[in-house]
Backbone bond lengths (Angstrom), bond angles and torsions (degrees), N, CA, C in turn:
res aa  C-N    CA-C-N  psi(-1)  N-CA   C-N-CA  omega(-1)  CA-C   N-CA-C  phi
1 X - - - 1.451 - - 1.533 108.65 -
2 X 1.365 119.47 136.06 1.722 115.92 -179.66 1.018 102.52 -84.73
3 X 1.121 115.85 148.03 1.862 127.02 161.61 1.659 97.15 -87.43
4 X 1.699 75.68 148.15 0.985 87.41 -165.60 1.749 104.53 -101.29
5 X 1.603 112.29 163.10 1.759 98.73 -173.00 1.301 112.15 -55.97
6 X 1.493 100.18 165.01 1.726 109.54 165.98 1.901 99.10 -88.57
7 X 1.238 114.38 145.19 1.620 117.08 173.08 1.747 95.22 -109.98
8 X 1.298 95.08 158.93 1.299 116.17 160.55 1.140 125.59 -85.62
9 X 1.381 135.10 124.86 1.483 145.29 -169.17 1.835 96.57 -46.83
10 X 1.296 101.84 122.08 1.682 116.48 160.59 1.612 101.19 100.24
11 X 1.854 120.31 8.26 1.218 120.94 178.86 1.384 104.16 -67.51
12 X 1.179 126.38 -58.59 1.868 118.40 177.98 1.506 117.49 -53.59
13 X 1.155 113.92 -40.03 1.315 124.01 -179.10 1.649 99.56 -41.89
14 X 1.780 100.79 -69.78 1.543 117.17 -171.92 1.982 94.68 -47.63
15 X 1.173 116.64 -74.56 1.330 136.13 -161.71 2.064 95.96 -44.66
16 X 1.282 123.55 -49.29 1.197 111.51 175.33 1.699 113.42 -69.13
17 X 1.716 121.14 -27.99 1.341 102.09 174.94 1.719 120.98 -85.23
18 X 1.145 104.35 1.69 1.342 126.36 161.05 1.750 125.81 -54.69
19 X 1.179 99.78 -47.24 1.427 133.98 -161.79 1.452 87.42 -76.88
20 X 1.292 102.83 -60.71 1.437 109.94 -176.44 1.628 132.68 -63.39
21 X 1.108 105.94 4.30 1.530 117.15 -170.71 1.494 96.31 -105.35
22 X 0.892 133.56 -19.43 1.328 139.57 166.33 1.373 122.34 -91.44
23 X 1.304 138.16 -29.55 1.612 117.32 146.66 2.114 87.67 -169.26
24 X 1.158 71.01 164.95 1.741 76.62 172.26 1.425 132.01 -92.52
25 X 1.513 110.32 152.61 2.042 78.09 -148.63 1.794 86.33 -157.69
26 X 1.374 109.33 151.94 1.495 120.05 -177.79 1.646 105.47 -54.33
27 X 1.218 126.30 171.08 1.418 133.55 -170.14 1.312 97.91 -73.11
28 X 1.334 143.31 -63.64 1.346 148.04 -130.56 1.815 80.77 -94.37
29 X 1.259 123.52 -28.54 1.401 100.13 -175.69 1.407 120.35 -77.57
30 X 1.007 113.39 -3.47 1.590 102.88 176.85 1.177 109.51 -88.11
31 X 1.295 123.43 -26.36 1.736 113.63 168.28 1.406 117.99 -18.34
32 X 1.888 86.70 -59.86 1.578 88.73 174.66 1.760 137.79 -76.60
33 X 1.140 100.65 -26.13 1.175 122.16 145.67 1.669 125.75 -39.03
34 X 0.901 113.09 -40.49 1.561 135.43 -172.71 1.683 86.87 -75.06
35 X 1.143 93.85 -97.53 1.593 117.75 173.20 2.040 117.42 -7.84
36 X 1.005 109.17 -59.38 1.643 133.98 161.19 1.331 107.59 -48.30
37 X 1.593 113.61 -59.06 1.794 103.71 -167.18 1.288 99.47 -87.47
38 X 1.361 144.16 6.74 1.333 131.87 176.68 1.780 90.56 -111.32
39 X 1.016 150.97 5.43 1.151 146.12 163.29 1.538 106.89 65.10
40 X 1.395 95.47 78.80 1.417 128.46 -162.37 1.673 115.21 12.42
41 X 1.359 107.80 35.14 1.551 89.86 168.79 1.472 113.33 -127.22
42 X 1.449 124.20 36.95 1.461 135.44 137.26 1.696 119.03 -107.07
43 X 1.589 116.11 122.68 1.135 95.61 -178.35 1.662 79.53 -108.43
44 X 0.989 119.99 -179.87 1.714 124.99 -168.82 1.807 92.75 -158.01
45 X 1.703 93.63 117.62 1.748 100.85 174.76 1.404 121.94 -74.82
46 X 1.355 136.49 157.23 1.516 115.19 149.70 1.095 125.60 -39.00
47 X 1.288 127.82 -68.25 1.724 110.96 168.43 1.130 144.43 -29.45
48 X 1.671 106.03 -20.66 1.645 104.84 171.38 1.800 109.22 -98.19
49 X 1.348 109.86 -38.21 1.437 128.52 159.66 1.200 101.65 -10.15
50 X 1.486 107.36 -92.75 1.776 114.63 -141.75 1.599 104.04 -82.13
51 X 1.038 124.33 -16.71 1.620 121.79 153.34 1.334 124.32 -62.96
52 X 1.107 116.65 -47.13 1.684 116.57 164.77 1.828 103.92 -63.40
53 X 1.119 147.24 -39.74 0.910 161.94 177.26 1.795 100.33 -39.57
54 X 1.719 92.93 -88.66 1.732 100.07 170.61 1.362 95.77 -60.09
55 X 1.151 166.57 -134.21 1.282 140.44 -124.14 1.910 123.32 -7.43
56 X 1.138 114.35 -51.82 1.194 135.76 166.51 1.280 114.62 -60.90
57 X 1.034 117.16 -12.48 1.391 110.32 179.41 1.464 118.66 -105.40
58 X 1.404 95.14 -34.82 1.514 106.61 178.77 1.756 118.64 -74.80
59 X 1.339 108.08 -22.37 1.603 133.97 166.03 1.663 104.12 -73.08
60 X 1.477 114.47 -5.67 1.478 116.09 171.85 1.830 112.55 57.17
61 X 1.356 93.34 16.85 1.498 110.54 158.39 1.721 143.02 -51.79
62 X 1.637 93.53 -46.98 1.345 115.25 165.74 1.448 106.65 -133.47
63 X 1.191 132.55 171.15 1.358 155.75 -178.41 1.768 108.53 -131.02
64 X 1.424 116.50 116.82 1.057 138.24 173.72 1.487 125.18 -87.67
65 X 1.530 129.81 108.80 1.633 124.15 173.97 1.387 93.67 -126.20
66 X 1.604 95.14 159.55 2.084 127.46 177.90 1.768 81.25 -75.90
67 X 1.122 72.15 134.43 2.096 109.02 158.16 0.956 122.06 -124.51
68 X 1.758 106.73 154.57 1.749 111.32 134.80 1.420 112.30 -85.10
69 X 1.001 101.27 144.47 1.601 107.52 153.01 1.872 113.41 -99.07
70 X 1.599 96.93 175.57 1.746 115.07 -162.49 1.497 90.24 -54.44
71 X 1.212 117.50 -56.55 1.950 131.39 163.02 1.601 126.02 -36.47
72 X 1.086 102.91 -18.47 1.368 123.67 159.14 2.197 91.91 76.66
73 X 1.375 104.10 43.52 1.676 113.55 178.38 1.392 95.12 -107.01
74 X 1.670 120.26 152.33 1.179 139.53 177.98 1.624 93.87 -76.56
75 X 1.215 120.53 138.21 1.435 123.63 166.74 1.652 118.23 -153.89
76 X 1.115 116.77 163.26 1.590 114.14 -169.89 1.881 112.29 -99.87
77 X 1.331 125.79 97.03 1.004 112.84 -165.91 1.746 121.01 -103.05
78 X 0.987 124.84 142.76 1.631 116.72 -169.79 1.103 108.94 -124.81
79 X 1.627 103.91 159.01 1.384 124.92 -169.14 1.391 112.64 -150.26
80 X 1.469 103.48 138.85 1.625 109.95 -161.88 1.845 100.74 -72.01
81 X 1.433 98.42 146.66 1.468 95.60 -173.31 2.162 84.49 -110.82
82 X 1.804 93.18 176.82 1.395 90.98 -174.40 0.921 143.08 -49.75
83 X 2.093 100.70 -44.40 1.413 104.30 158.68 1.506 117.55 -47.64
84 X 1.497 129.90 -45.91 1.019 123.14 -179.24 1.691 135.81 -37.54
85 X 1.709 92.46 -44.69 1.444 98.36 174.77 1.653 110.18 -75.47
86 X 1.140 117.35 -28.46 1.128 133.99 179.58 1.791 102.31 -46.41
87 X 0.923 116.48 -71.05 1.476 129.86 -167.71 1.646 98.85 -67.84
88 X 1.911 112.44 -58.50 1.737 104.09 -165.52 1.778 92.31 -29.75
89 X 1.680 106.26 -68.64 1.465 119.02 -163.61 1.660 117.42 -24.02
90 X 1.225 113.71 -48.09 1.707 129.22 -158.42 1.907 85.98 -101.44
91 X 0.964 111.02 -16.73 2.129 99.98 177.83 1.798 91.44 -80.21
92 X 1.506 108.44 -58.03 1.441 108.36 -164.66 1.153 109.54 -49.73
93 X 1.550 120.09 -50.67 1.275 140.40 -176.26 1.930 104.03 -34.35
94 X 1.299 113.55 -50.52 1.274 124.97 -133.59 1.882 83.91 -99.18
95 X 1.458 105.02 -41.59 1.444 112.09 -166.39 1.903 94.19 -53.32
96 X 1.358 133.92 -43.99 1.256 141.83 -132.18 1.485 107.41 -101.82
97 X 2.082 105.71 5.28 1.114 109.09 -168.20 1.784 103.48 -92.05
């Protein structure tokens, strides 16, 4: 079985406002999203998701509204607010040092 990496505290955090700078998108989609920009070697569960999520939200990071989706399902979709871009910018920044 591989082990899997160790992350650095605030890597999902960064990696979901990441996600978000590129379009705004239902919860469960950034998994995949996630998954893609780390070059498939983070998979990220719902359970860790939507807690980092409300964290983010309550930090007034992202902004949360009810949807449809293409499926025509109610879903919660988010979008980076200023602070948000504000911070992805200065996390990425910092990650690359």
């Amino acid at each position: 079985m591989a082990k899997k990496p160790d992350l650095l505290p605030g890597t999902l955090d960064m990696l979901i406002l990441k996600t978000l700078t590129r379009a705004t998108a239902a919860w469960l989609r950034h998994c995949a999203s996630i998954k893609r920009l780390s070059d498939d070697v983070l998979t990220v569960e719902e359970g860790s998701l939507y807690p980092a999520l409300q964290r983010l939200l309550l930090q007034g990071w992202v902004k949360a509204e009810w949807k449809m989706t293409e499926t025509n399902r109610r879903a919660r979709f988010y979008t980076l607010t200023a602070a948000g871009r504000k911070n992805s910018d200065s996390k990425y920044r910092n990650s690359n040092r």
